[in-house]
C-alpha atoms as one frame of an Amber mdcrd trajectory, in Angstrom:
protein
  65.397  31.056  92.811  64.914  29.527  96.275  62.669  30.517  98.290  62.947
  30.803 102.299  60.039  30.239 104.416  58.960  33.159 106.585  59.347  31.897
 110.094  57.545  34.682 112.473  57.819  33.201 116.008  58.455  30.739 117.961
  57.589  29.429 121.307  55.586  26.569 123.191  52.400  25.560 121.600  50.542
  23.722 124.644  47.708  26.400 124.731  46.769  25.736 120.752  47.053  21.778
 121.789  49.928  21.332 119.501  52.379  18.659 119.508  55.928  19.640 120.994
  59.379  18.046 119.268  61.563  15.900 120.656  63.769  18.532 122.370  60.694
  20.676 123.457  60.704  23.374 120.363  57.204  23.918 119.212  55.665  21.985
 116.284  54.643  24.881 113.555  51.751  25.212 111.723  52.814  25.114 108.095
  51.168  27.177 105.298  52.512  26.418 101.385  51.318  27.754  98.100  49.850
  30.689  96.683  52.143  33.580  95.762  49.145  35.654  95.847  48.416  35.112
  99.092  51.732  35.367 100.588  51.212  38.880 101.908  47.918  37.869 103.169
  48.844  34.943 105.238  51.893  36.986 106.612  49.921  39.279 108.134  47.586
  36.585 109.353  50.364  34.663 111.171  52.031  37.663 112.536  48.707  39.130
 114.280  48.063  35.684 114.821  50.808  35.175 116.879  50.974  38.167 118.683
  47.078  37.509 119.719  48.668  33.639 120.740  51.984  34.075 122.445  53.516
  30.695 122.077  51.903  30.096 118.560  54.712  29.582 115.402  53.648  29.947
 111.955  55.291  29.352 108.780  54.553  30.632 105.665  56.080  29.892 102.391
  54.806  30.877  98.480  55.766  28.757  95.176  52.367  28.908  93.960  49.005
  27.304  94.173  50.158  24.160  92.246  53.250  23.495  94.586  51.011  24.470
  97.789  48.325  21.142  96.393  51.118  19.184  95.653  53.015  19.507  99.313
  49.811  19.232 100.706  49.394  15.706  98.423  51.957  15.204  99.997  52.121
  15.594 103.684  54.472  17.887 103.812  51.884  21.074 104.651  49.023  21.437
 106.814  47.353  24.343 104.977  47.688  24.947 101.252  47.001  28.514 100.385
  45.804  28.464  96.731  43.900  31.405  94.229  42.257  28.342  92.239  39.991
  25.537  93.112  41.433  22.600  93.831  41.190  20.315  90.064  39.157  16.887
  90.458  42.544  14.590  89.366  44.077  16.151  92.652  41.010  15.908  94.931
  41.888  12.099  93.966  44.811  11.794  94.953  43.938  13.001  98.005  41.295
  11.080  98.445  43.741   7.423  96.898  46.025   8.981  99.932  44.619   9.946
 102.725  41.057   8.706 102.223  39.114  11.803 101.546  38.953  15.056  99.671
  40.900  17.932 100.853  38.878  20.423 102.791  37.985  24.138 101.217  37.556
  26.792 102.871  36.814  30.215 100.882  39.115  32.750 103.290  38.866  36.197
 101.192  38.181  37.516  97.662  40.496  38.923  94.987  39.579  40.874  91.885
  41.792  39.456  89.288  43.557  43.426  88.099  45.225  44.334  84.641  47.871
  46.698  84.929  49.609  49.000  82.440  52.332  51.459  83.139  51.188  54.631
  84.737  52.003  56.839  81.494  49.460  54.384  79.645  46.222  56.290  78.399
  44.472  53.446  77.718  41.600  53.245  80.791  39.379  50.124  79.627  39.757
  47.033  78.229  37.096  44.053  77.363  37.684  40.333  78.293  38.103  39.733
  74.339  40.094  42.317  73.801  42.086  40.701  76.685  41.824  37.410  75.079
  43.350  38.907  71.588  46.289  40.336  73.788  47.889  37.619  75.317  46.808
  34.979  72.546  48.871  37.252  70.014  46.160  38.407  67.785  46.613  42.146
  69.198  50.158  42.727  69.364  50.059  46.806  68.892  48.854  49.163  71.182
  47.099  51.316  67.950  44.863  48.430  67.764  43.329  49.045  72.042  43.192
  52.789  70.805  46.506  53.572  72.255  50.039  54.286  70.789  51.565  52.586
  67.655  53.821  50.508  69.774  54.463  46.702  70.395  52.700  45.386  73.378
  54.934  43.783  75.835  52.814  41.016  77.411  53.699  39.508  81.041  52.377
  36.518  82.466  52.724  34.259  85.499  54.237  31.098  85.154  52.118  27.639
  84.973  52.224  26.397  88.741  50.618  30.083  89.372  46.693  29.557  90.680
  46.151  33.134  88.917  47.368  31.479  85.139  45.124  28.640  85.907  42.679
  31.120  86.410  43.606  33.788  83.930  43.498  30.751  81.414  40.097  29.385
  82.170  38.552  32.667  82.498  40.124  35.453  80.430  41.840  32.834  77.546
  38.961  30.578  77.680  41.592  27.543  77.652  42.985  28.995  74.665  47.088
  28.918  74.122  49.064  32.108  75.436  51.363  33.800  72.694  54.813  32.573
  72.159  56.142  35.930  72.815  54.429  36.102  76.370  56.881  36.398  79.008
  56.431  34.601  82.067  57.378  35.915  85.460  57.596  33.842  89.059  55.676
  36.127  91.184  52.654  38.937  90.550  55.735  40.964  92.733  57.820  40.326
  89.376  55.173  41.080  87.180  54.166  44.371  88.623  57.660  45.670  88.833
  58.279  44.913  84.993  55.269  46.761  84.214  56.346  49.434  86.688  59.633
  49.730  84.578  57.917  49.212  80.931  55.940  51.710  79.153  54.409  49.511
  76.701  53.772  46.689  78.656  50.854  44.703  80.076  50.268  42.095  82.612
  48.296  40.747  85.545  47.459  39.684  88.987  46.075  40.242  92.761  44.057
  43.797  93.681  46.695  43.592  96.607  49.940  44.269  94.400  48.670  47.067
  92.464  51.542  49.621  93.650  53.147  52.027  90.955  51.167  50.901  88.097
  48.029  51.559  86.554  44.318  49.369  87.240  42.705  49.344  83.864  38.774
  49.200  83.967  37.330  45.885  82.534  34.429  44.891  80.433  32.584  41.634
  80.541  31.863  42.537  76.470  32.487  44.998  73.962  28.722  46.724  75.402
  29.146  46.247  79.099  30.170  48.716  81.118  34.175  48.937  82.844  34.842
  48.437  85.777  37.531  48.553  88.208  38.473  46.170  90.898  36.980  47.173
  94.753  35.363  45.970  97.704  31.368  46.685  96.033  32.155  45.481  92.207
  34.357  42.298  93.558  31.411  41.316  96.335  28.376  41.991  93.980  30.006
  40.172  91.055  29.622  43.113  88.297  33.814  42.742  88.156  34.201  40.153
  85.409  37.655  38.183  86.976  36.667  37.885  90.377  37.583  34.860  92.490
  38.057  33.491  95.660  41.181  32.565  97.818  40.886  29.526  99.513  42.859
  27.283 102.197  42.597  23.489 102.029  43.363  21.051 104.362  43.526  17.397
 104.402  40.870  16.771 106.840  38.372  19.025 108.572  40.808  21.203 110.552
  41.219  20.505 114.141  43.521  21.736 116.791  45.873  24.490 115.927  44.826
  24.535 112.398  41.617  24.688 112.908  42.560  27.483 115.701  44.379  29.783
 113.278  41.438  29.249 110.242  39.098  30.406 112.463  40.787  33.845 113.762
  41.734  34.440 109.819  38.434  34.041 109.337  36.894  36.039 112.405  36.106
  39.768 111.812  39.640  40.806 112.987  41.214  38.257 110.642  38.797  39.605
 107.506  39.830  43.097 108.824  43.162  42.434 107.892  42.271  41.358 104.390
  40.827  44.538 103.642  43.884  46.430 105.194  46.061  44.259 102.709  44.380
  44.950  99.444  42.054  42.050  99.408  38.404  41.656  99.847  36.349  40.047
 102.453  34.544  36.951 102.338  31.511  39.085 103.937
């Protein structure tokens, strides 16, 4: 399915020292990647602008993997992404444009589970976690639940949050044939929403309508649920950050709109989205 890119305003861009087009129309600051992070940097670029009259912003999702690879090449000037950037792409970069790309952390996610709301299962470990969605639990009886199949979502491969569920939850280990991907966290909370014995995962932010199950690091730790104190001290086992990268230091209108996302009204925002500050 095509996706459009959310345009928010437009106007002249002499006060940010951007570069006008050819017929005088503004030249936007583009943002690409992370589906996670869509929301996010929505709400950035529309207070953003409104703070900046004359300041355009476009923001567009597809996932971390397609944010790096527009920003390989040239065809974004921020990538949003929820993983680090890998070392093969830093290269590229770097064969490219002759240096790394430029990370800045911009907020904090807690990585949540959901369940469907009618689901009395509360906790979960990471192993138990790992046995889910690499097939080896396949019955709710098993978590302590209901004898019923467990219907297993995922996101799909160019998703930051797989690379990350996949390092961190899976270990690098294979996910189950029968896991079903789905392009969006959006898509994979509203399938949970509508399953009862289903399972899946993604940003603290999209949590709406189902269920946050409490996580253990191991079988003896204690559970935990995604928030502002367990995400910032650590004691949340699948925290991460979000990050923007650039292809240089930013400068200019870039640089102008990293630093209000990142100034206490920007981080402000974060919270009032569902994320977590980086301070």
């Amino acid at each position: 399915m095509m996706r459009r890119p959310i345009v928010l305003a437009a106007a002249a861009l002499a006060l940010l020292g951007l570069v006008s087009c050819g017929q005088g129309r503004p030249q936007p600051v583009t943002i690409k990647g992370s589906d996670t992070m869509v929301i996010l940097g929505q709400r950035w670029a529309e207070k953003f602008m409104a703070a900046h009259p004359g300041a355009l912003v476009q923001v567009t999702g597809g996932g971390s993997g397609t944010g790096i690879a527009a920003l390989i090449n040239g065809t974004t000037d921020i990538c949003q992404s929820s993983r680090p950037i890998k070392d093969a792409e830093q290269e590229q970069l770097k064969a490219k444009f002759g240096e790394p790309a430029h990370e800045i952390v911009v907020a904090r996610d807690g990585l949540a589970i959901y369940v469907h709301q009618d689901n009395p299962i509360a906790e979960l470990s990471i192993g138990q976690l790992r046995e889910v969605y690499t097939g080896r639990i396949t019955n709710w009886k098993q978590l302590g639940g209901a004898d019923a199949p467990i219907v297993v979502y995922s996101r799909e491969n160019n998703s930051g949050t797989y690379v990350y569920f996949k390092e961190h939850v899976l270990e690098e280990a294979d996910f189950a044939a029968g896991v079903q991907t789905l392009p969006g966290t959006a898509a994979v909370v509203n399938a949970v929403g509508q399953e009862a014995k289903s399972i899946g995962y993604g940003g603290a932010a999209y949590a709406k309508g189902v269920k946050e199950v409490a996580i253990r690091r191991d079988d003896s730790g204690v559970a935990v649920l995604p928030t502002r104190e367990t995400v910032l001290d650590g004691s949340y086992p699948v925290s991460r950050a979000l990050y923007y990268y650039t292809r240089k230091a930013p400068e200019g209108a870039v640089k102008t709109f990293i630093d209000y996302a990142l100034s206490a009204d920007g981080q402000a925002l974060v919270t009032e989205v569902g994320y977590f500050p980086v301070q």
